[in-house]
C-alpha positions as CSV (number, residue, x, y, z in Angstrom):
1,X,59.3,39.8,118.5
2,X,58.1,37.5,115.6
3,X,60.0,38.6,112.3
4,X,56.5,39.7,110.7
5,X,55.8,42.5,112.6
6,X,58.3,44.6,111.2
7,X,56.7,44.4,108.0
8,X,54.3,48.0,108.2
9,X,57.7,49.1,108.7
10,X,59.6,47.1,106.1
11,X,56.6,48.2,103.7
12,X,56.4,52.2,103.8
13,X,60.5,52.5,103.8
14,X,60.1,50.0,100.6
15,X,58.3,52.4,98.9
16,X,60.3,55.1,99.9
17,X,63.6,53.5,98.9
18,X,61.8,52.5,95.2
19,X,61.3,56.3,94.7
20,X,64.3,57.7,95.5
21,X,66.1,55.0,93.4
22,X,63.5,55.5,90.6
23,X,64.4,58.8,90.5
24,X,68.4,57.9,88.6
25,X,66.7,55.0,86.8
26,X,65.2,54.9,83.1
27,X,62.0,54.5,82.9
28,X,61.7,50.8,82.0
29,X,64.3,50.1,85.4
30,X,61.9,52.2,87.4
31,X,58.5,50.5,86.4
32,X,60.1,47.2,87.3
33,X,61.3,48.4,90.6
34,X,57.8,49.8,91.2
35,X,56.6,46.8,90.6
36,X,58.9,44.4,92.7
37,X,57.9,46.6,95.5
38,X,54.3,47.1,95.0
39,X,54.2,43.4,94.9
40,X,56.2,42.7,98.1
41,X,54.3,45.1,99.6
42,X,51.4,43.2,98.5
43,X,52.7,40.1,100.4
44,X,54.1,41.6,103.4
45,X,50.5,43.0,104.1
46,X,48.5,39.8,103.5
47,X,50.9,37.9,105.8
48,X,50.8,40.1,108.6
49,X,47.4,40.4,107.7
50,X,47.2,36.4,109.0
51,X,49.5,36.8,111.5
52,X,47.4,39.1,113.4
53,X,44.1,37.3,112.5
54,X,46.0,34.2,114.6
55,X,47.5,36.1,116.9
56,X,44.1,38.0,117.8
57,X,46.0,41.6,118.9
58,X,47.4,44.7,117.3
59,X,50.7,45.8,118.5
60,X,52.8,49.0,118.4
61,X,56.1,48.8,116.6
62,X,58.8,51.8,118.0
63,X,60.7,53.6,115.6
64,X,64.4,54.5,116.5
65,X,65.7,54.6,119.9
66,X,63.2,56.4,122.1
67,X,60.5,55.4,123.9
68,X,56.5,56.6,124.1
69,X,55.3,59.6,124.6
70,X,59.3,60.7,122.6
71,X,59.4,58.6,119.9
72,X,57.6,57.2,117.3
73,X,55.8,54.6,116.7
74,X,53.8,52.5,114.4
75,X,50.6,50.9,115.4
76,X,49.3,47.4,113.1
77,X,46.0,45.4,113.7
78,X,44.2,43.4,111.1
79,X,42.4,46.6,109.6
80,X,45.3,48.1,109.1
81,X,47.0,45.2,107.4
82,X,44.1,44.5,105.3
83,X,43.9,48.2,103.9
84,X,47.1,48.2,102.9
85,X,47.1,44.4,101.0
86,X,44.1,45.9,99.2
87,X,45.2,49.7,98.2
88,X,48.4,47.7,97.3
89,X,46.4,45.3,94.5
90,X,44.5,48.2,93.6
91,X,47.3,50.2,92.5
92,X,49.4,46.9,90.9
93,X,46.0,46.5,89.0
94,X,45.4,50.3,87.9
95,X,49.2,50.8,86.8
96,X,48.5,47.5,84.4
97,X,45.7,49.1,83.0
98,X,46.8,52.0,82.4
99,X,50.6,51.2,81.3
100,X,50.2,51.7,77.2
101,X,48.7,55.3,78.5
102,X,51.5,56.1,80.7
103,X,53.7,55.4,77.7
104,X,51.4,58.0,75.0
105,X,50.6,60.2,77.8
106,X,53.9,60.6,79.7
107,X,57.0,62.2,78.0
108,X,59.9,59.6,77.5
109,X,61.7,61.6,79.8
110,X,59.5,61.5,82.5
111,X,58.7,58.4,82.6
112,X,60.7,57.9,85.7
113,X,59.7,60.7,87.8
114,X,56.0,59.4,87.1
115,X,57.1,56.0,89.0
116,X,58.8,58.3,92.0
117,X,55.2,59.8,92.4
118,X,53.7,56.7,92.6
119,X,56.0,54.9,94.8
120,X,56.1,58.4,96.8
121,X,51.9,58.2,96.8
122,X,51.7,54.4,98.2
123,X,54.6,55.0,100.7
124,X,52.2,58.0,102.3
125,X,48.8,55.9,101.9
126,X,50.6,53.5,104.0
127,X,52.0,56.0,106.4
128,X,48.5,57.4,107.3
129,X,47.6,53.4,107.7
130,X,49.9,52.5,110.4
131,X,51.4,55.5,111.8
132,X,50.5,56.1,115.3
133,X,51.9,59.5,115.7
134,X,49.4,62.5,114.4
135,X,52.4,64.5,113.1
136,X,53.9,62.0,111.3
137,X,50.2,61.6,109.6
138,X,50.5,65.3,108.8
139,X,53.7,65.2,107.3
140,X,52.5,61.8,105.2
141,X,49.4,63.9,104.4
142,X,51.6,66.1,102.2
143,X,53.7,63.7,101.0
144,X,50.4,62.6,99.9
145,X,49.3,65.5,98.5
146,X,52.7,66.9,96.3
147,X,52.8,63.0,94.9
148,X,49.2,63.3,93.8
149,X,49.7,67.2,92.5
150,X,52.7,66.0,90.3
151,X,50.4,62.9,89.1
152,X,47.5,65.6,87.4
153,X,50.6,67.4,86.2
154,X,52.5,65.2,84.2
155,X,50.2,64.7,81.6
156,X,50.4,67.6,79.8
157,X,47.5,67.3,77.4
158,X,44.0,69.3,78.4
159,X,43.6,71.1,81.4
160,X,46.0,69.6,83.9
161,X,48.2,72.8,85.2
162,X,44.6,74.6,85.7
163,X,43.6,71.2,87.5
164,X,46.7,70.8,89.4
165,X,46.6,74.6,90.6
166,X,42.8,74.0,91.8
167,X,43.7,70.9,93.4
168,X,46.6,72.3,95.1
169,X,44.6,75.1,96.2
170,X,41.8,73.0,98.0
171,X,44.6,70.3,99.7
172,X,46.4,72.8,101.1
173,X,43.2,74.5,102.7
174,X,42.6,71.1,104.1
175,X,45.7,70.3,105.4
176,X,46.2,74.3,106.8
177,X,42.9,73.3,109.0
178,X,43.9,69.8,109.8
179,X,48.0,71.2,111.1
180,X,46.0,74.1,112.8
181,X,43.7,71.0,115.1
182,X,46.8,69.1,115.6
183,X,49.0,72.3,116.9
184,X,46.0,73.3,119.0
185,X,45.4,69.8,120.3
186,X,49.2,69.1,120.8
187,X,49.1,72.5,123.1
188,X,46.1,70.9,125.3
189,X,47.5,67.7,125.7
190,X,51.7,67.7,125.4
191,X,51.7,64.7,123.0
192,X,51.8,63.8,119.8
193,X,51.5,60.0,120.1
194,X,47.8,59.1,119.3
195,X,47.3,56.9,122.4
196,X,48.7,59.3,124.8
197,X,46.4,62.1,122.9
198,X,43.2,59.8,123.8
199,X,44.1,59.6,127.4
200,X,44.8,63.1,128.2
201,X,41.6,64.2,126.1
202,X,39.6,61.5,128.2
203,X,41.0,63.4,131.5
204,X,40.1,67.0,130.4
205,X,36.6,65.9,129.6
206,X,36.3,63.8,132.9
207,X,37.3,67.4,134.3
208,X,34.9,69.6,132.0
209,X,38.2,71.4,131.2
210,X,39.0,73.0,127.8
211,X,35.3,71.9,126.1
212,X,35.3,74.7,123.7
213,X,39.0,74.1,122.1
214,X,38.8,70.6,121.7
215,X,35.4,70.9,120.1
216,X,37.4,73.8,117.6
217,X,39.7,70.6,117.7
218,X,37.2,68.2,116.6
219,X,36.0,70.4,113.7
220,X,39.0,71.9,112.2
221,X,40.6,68.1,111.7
222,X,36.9,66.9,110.1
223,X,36.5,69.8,107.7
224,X,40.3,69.6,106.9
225,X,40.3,66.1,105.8
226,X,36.7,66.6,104.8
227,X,37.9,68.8,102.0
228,X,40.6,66.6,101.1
229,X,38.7,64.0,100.6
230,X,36.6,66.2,98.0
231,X,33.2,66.0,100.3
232,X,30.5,67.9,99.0
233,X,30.8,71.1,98.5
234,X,34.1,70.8,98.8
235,X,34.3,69.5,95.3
236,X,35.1,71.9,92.7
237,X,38.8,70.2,92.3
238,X,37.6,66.7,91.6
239,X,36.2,66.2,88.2
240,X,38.9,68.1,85.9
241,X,41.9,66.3,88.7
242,X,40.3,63.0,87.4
243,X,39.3,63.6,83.9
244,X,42.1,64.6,82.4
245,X,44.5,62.9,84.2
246,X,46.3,59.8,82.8
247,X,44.3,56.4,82.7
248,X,46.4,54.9,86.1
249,X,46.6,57.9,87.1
250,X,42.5,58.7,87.3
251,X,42.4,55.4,88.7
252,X,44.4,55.6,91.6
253,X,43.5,59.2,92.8
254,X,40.1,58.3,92.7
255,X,40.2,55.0,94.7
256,X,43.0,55.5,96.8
257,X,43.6,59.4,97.9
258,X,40.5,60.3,99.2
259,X,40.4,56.7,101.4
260,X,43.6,57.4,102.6
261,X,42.4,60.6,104.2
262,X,39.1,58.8,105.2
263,X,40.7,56.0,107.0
264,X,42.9,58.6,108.5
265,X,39.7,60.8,109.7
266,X,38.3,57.6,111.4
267,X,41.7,56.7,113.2
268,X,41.3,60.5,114.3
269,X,38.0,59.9,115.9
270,X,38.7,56.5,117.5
271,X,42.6,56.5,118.5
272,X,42.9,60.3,119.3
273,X,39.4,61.5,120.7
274,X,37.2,58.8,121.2
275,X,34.1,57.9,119.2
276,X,31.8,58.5,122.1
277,X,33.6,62.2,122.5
278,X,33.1,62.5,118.7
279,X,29.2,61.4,119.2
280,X,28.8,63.6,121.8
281,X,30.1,66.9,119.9
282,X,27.5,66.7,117.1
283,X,30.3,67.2,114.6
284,X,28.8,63.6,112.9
285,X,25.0,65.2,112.3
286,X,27.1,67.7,110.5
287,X,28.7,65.2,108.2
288,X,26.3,63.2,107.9
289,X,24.0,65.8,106.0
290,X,27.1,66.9,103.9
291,X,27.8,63.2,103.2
292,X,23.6,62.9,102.2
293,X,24.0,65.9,100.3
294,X,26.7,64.5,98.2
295,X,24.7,61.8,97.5
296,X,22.5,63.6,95.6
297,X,24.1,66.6,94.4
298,X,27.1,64.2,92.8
299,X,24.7,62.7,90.9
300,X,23.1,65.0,89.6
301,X,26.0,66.9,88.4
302,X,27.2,63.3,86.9
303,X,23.5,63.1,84.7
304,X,23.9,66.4,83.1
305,X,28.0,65.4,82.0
306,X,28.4,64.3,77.9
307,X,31.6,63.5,79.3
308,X,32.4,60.1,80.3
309,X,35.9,60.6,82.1
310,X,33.9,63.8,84.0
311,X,30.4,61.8,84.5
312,X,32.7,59.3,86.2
313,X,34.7,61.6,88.7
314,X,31.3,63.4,89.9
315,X,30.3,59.8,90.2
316,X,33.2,59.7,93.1
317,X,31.7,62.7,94.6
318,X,28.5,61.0,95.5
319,X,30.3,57.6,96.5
320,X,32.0,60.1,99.0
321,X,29.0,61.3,100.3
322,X,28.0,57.7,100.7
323,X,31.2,56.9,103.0
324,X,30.7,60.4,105.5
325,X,27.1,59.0,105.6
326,X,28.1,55.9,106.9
327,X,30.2,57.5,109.5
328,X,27.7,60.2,110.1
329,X,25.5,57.8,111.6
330,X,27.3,57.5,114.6
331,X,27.4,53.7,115.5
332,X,29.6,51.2,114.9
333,X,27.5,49.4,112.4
334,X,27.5,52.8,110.3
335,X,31.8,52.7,110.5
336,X,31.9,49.0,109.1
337,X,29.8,49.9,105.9
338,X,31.7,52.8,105.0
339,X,34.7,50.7,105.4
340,X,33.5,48.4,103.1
341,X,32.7,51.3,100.9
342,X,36.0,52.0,100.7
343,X,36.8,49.1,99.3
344,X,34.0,48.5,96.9
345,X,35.0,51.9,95.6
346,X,38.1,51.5,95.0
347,X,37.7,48.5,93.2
348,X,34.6,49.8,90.8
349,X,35.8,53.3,90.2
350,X,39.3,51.8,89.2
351,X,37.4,49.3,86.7
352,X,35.4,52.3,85.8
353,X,38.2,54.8,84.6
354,X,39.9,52.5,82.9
355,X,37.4,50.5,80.8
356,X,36.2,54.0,79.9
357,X,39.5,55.1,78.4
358,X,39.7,52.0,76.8
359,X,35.9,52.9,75.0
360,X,37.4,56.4,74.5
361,X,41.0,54.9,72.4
362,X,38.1,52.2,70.2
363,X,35.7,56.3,69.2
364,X,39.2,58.1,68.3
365,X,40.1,59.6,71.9
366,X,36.4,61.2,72.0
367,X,35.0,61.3,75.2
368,X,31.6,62.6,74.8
369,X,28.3,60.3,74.4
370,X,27.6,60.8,70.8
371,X,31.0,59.5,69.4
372,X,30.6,56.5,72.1
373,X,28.0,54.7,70.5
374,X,28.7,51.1,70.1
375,X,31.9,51.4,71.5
376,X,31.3,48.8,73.7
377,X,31.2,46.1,69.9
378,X,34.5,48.0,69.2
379,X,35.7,47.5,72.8
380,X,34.5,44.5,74.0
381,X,36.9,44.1,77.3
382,X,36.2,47.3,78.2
383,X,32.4,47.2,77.2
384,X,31.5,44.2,79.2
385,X,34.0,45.5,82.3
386,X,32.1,49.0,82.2
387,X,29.0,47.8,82.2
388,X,30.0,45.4,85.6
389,X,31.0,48.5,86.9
390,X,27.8,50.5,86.3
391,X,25.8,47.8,87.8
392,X,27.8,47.3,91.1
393,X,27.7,51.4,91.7
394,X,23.7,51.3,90.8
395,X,23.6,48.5,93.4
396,X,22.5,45.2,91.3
397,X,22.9,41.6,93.7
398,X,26.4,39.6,93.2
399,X,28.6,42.9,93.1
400,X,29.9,45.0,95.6
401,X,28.0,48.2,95.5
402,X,24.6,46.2,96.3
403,X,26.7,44.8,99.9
404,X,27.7,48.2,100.5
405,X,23.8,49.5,100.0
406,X,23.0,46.7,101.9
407,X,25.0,47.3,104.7
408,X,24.0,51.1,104.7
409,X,20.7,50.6,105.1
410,X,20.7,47.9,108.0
411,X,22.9,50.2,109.7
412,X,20.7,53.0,109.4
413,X,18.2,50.9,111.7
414,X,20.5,51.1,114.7
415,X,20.4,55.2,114.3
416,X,18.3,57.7,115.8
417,X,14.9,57.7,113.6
418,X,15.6,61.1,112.3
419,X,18.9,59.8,110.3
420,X,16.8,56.6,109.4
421,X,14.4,58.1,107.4
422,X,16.3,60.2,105.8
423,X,19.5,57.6,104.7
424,X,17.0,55.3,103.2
425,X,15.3,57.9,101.3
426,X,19.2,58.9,100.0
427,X,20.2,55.6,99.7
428,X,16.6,55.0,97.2
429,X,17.0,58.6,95.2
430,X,20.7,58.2,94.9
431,X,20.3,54.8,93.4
432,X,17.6,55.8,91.2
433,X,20.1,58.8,89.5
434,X,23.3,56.5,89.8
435,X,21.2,53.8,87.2
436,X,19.6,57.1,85.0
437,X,23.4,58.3,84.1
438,X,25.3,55.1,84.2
439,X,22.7,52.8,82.5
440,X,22.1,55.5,80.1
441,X,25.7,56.1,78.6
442,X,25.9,51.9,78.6
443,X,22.4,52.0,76.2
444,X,24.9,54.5,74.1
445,X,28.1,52.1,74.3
446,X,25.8,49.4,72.8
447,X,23.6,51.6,70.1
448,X,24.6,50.3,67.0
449,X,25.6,53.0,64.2
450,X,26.4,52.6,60.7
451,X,30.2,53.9,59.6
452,X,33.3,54.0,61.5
453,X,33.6,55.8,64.5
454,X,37.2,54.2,65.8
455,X,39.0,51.3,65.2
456,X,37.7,47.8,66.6
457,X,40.4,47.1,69.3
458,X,40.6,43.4,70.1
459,X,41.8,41.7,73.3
460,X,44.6,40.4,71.9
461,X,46.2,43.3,71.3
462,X,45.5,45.2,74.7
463,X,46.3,41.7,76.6
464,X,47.6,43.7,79.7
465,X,44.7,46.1,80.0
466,X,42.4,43.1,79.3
467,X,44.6,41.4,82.7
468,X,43.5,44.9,84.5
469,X,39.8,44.7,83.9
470,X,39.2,41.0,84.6
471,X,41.1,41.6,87.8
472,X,38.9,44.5,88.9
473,X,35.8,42.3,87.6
474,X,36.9,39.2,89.7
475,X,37.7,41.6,93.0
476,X,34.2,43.5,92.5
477,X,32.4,39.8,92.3
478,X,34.2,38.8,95.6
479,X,33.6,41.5,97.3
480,X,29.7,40.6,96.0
481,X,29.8,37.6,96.8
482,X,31.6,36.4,99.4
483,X,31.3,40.0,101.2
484,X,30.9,37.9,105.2
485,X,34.7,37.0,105.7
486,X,36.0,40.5,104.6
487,X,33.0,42.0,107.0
488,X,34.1,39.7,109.7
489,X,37.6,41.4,109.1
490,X,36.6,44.8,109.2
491,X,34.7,44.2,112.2
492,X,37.5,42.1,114.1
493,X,40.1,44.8,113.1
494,X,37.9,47.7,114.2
495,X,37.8,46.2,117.7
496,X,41.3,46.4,117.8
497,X,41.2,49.7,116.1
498,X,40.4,52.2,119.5
């Protein structure tokens, strides 16, 4: 076996390693260790990423000792190894931006244990990438979910306990449904590996045996990792998690959590069921109205915000809805622009959260609309980065929100009429409200206004968060513009993916 494929594995005990270690180390030591391994994690996935691209195959990797259908395993294609390169630069490029806040926002004592969550949080995403065993994913799952609690936490400024304790509350609904599909569906089939799960489910429905639980099967994991992922109305959680979270900290929860849990839900529906099981059960028309409905309910609870941190989060919730649309459709084309979503997501809503609390530190740490005008002349890194980001999530041509529209509404075409219709009627409302709220607070970022309303920040002195924000720029304008190659992956890995 070439030397590369034990890098998935090489990867997630990285992480794990850099968190326990973190946890002894001061917190200078242990953002440099999370930063040597973010970045070897960062080149481990891009070069397995073209060693499977040669090589044309995914490949299992066993864990321990034991054999399938005992052991465990991990599974790689080039999805897999993609998603991981990219949550990996998305994180490297969040913590950048956000470092002078993790210094003001974090206690000096702390400082540490905030790296342990982080490295804790990426070991989990990349868990629930490669794993192929379902329990494992559950376990990851809340892994996941104590590293993101403990990363609304640790700021203690505004209401973080009260968002912590609602986030907590919501997760753990989630993951009680998602544990209660996996014990039922462990009971019908007597495995736990993912590939040995497809099989046996494949033989009871050749038999018409046991219809009824795997369809309780079907809807328990969707709705579980439905409300994890803060589908509409599953919500409530979302916008105080996010706004008063720290800077990285709002960044990475919003672009990374929710995908892990997404990417996880469609490895559910292709390695464990089968997509044409999942068609057949209906469970799709279900989330794809939630996922329309999201659309347009997240933004209209985003226009009638004042606050930027909170218009941005309710943003997320109708860039959700977006994603289950996508998968809602039911065809392959439908999987492969909610993919892309993913990534054009992370890499706006990232550029979003932090330019905006850049323009919040140049109006005196106000949030609200009124004491952002002309910020973005105080700010003008974060004004010009903000704007880039308002345009790619309205949809404008050369960034990556208008590809993902793009790719929405062709595969719309390939669906039954019904969902047609009514995803390009979404797709045209949700765009019109995404430019009325995000357009709208950048007319107030460049109103000019006569006194001073915060100190002019220049780029000089903010050279790191300035590094952040061109970053995310760059990665939004090739995702615009040379979006073909990184569709060609996605589709090439998702053939591999079942």
């Amino acid at each position: 076996m070439e030397f590369v494929r034990n890098f998935p594995f090489f990867c997630i005990i990285l992480s794990m390693f850099s968190g326990v270690v973190s946890s002894v180390l001061s917190g200078k030591n242990a953002k440099r260790l999370t930063f040597f391994s973010l970045t070897a994690i960062l080149v481990m996935s891009f070069a397995l990423l073209s060693h499977l691209m040669a090589a044309g195959e995914s490949y299992t990797y066993m864990m321990g000792h034991f054999p399938a259908p005992w052991g465990n395993e991990i599974r790689a294609g080039v999805l897999e190894a993609f998603m991981a390169g990219f949550f990996s630069l998305i994180m490297i490029l969040s913590l950048i931006g956000g470092l002078n806040h993790i210094r003001e926002d974090v206690e000096e004592t702390k400082v540490n244990l905030y790296f342990v969550l982080i490295d804790l949080l990426l070991s989990s995403l990349l868990a629930l990438i490669y794993t192929n065993d379902l329990f494992t994913a559950y376990v990851f799952v809340e892994i996941n979910t104590i590293a993101a609690c403990g990363l609304i936490m640790i700021h203690t400024k505004g209401r973080t306990l009260l968002a912590a304790v609602r986030y907590m509350i919501f997760a753990l609904l989630g993951s009680g449904l998602f544990l209660l599909g996996i014990s039922t569906l462990y009971d019908l089939t007597g495995h736990l590996l993912m590939e040995n799960m497809k099989e046996s489910v494949a033989v009871l429905i050749s038999k018409g045996e046991y219809g009824v639980p795997l369809l309780i099967v079907i809807s328990f994991m969707s709705i579980g990792l439905a409300i994890k992922c803060a589908l509409y109305p599953f919500h409530a959680w979302l916008p105080d998690a996010y706004g008063y979270s720290t800077a990285s900290s709002s960044a990475i929860l919003s672009s990374l959590v929710s995908k892990g849990y997404i990417f996880l839900l469609i490895k559910v529906f292709y390695r464990v069921i089968g997509f044409e099981i999942i068609a057949e059960s209906k469970i799709l028309n279900i989330l794809f109205l939630f996922g329309v409905a999201g659309m347009i309910m997240g933004s209209i609870s985003a226009m009638k915000e004042n606050d930027i941190r909170r218009m941005i989060a309710f943003s997320s919730v109708a860039q959700i809805g977006y994603i289950f649309m996508g998968i809602g459709l039911g065809t392959e084309a439908g999987i492969i622009a909610s993919l892309f979503h993913i990534l054009s997501h992370a890499a706006t809503k990232s550029l979003l959260f932090i330019a905006g609390v850049g323009l919040t530190d140049a109006s005196g740490k106000k949030k609200d609309f009124a004491s952002l005008r002309g910020a973005g002349y105080r700010n003008k890194v974060a004004g010009v980065a903000f704007t880039i980001g308002s345009l790619s999530m309205v949809g404008m041509p050369m960034f990556s929100g208008f590809i993902s529209k793009f790719l929405f509404s062709t595969a719309s075409l390939s669906a039954v009429p019904a969902k047609t219709l009514l995803t390009l009627i979404s797709l045209a409302v949700s765009t019109i409200l995404n430019a009325v709220y995000f357009l709208r607070l950048t007319i107030f970022l460049y109103t000019p206004v006569e006194g001073n309303h915060g100190a002019k920040m220049e780029w000089k002195t903010q050279k790191k968060f300035s590094l952040a924000l061109g970053c995310f720029v760059a990665v939004n304008l090739v995702l615009g513009l040379f979006s073909q190659p990184i569709v060609n992956i996605i589709e090439t890995g998702l053939k591999m993916f079942g």
